[in-house]
GUZA-163161 format. One record per residue (C-alpha): x, y, z; residue in one letter; residue number from 1. Coordinates in nm, 4 decimals, decimal comma. Each point is the difference from the previous one (the first is absolute). Layout:
N
<drenkol x="X" y="Y" z="Z" residuo="A" num="NUM"/>
...
***
This chain:
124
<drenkol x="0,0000" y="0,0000" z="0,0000" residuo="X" num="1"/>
<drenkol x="0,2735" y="0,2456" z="0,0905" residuo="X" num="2"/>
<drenkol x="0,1746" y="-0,0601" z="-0,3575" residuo="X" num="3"/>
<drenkol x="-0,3322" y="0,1028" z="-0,1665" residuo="X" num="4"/>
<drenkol x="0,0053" y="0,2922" z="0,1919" residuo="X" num="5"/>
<drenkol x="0,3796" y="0,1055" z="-0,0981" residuo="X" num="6"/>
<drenkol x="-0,1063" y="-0,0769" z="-0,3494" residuo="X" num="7"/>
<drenkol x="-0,2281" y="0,2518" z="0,0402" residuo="X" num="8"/>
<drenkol x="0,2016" y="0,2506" z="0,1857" residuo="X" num="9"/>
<drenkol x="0,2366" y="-0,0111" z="-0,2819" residuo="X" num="10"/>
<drenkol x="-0,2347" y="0,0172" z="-0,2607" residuo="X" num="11"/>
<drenkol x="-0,1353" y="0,3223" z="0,1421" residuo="X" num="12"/>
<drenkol x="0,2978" y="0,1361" z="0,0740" residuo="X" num="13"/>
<drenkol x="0,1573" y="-0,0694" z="-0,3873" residuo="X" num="14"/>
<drenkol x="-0,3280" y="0,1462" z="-0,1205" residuo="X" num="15"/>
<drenkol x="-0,0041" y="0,3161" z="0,1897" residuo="X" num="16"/>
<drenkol x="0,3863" y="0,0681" z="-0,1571" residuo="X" num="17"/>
<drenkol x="-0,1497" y="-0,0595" z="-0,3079" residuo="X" num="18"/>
<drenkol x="-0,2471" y="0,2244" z="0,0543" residuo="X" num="19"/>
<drenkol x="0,1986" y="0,2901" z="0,1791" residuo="X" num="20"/>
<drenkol x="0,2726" y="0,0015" z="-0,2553" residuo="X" num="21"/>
<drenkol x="-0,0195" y="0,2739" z="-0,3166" residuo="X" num="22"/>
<drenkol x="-0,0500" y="-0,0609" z="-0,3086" residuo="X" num="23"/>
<drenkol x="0,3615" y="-0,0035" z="-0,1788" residuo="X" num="24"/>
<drenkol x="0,0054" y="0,1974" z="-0,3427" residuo="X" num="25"/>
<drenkol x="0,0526" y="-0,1966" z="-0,3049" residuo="X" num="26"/>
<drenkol x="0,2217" y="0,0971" z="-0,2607" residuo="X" num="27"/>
<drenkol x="-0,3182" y="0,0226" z="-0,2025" residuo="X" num="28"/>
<drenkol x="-0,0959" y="0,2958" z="0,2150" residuo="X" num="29"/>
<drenkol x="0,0929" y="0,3316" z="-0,0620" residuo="X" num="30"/>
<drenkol x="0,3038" y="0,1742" z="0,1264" residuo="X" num="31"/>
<drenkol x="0,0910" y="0,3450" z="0,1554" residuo="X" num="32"/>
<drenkol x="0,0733" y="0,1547" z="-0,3152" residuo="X" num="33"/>
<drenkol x="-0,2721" y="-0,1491" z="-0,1928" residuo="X" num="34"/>
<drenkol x="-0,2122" y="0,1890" z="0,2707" residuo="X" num="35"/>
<drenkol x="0,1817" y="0,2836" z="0,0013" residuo="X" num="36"/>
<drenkol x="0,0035" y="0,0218" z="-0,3436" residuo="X" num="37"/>
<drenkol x="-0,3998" y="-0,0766" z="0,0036" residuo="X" num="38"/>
<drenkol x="-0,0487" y="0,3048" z="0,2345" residuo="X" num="39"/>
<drenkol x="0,2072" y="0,2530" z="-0,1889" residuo="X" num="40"/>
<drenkol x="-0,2663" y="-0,1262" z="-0,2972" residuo="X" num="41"/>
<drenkol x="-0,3271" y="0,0470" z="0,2123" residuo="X" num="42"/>
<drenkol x="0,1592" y="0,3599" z="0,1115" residuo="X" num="43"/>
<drenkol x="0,1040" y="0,1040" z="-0,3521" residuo="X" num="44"/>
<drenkol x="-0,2661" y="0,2833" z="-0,1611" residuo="X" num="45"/>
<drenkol x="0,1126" y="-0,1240" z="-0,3230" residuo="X" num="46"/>
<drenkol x="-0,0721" y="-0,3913" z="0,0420" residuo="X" num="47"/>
<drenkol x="-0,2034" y="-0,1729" z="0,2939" residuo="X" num="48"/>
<drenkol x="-0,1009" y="0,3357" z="0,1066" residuo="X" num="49"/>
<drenkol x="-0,1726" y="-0,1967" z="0,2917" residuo="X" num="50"/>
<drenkol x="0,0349" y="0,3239" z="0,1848" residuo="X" num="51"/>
<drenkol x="-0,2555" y="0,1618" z="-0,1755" residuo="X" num="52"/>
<drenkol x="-0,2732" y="-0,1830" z="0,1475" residuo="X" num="53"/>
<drenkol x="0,1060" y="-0,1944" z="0,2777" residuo="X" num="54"/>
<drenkol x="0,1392" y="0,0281" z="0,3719" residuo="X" num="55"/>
<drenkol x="0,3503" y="-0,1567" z="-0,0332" residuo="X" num="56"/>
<drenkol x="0,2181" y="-0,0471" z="0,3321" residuo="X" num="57"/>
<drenkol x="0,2575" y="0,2073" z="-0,0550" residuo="X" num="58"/>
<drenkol x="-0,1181" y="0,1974" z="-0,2822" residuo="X" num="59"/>
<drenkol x="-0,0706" y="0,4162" z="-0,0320" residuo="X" num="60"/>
<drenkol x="-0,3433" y="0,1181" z="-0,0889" residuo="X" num="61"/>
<drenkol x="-0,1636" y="-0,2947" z="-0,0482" residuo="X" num="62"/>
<drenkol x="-0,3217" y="0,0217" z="-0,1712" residuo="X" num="63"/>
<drenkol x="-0,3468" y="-0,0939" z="0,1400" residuo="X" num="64"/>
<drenkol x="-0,1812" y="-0,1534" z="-0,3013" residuo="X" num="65"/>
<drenkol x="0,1281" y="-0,3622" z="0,0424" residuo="X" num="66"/>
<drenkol x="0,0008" y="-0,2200" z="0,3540" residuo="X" num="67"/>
<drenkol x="0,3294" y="0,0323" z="0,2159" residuo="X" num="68"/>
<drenkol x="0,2103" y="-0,2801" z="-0,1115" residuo="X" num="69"/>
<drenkol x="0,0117" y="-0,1699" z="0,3152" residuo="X" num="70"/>
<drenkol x="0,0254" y="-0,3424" z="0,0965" residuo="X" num="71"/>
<drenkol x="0,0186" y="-0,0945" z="-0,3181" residuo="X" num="72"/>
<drenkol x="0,0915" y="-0,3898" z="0,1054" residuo="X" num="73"/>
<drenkol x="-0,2991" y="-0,0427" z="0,1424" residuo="X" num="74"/>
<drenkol x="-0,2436" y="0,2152" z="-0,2557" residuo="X" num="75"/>
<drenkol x="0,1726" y="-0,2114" z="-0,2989" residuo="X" num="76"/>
<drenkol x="0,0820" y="-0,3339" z="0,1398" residuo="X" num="77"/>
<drenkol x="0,0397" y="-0,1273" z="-0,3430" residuo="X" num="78"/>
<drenkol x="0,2588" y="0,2533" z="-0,1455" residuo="X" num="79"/>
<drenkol x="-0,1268" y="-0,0963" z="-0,3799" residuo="X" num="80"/>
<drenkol x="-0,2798" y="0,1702" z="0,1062" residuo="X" num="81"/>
<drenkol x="0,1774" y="0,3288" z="0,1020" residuo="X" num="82"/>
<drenkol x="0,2165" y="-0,0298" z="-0,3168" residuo="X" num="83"/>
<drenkol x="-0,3179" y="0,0040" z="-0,2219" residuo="X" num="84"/>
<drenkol x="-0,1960" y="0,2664" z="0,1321" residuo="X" num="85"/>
<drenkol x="0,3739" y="0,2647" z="-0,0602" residuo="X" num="86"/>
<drenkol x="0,0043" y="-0,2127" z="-0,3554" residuo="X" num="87"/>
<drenkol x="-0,3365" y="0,0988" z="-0,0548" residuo="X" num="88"/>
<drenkol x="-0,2186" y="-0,2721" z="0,1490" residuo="X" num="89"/>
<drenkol x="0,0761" y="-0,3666" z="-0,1331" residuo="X" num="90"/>
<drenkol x="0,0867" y="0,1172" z="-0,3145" residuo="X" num="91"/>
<drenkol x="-0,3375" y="-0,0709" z="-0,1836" residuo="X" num="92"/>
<drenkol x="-0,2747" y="0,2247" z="0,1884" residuo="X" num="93"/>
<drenkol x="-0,0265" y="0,3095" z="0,2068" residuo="X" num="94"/>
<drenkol x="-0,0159" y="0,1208" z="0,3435" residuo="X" num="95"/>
<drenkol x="-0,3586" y="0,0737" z="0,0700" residuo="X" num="96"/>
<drenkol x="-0,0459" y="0,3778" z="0,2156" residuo="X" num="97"/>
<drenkol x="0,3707" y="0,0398" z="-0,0235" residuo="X" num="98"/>
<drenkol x="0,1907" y="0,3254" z="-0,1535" residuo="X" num="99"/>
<drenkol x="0,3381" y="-0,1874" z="0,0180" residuo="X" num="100"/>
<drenkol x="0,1810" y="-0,0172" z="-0,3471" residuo="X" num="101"/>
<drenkol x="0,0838" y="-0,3330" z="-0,1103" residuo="X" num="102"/>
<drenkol x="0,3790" y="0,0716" z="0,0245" residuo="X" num="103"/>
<drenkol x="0,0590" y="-0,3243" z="-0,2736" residuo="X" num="104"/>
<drenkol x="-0,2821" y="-0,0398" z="-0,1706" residuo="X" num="105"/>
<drenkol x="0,0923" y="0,3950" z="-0,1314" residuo="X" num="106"/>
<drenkol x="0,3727" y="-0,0785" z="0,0042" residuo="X" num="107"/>
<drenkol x="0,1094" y="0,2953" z="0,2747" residuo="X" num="108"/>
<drenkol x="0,1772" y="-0,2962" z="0,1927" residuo="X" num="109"/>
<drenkol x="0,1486" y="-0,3288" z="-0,1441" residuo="X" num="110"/>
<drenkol x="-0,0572" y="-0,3346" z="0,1447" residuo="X" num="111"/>
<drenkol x="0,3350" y="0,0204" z="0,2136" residuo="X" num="112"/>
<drenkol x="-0,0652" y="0,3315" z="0,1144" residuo="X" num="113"/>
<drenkol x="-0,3512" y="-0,0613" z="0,1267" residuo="X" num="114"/>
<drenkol x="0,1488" y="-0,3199" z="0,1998" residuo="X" num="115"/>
<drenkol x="0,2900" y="0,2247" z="0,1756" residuo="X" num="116"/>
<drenkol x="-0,2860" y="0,2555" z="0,1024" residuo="X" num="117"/>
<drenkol x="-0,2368" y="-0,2726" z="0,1018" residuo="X" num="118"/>
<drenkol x="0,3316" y="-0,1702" z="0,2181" residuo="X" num="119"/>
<drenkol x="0,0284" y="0,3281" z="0,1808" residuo="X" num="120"/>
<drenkol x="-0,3811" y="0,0736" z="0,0312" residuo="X" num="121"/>
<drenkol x="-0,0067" y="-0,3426" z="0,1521" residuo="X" num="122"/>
<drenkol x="0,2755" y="0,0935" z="0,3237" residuo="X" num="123"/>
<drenkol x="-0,2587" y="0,2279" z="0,0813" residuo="X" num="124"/>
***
């Protein structure tokens, strides 16, 4: 009986390490520079120009048109998602009620430029 019980005791204790212990980044993920490089993009008045419309941490008069872009992990769980709606929605239909350019579908961002905002859009 007491070896069931130290089974258990282990087991638990394994499974809360498991638990407790981060997430490590993948090389799949993006890196500081990618991120960086995403921000200067969502800041820049002649690209992203995320600015314009949306509360940015860290950003200078931010507009008021768009949502903050705030825990954007948790509004966009599925980061495809996020990357269609900047593309301009999943690249065959629109965005109903929404004044937000389709940044690809009109070609003001590329493909790779729209996944380095969307990287740094999703730290926030």
């Amino acid at each position: 009986m007491s070896s069931k019980i130290n089974h258990l005791l282990t087991a638990l204790a394994i499974s809360g390490v498991i638990i407790s212990t981060p997430l490590t980044v993948t090389a799949a993920e993006s890196s500081g520079a990618t991120i960086e490089e995403g921000k200067k993009l969502a800041f820049a008045r002649s690209k992203g120009n995320c600015l314009a419309c949306h509360a940015i941490k860290g950003g200078s008069m931010p507009g008021n048109i768009g949502p903050a872009l705030i825990a954007m992990q948790l509004r966009y769980p599925d980061k495809q998602k996020l990357i269609d709606k900047i593309w301009g929605t999943s690249k065959s239909q629109t965005i109903p009620n929404s004044i937000m350019p389709p940044f690809g579908r009109h070609g003001i961002l590329t493909d790779s430029e729209i996944n380095t905002i969307t990287d740094f859009i999703y730290t926030l």
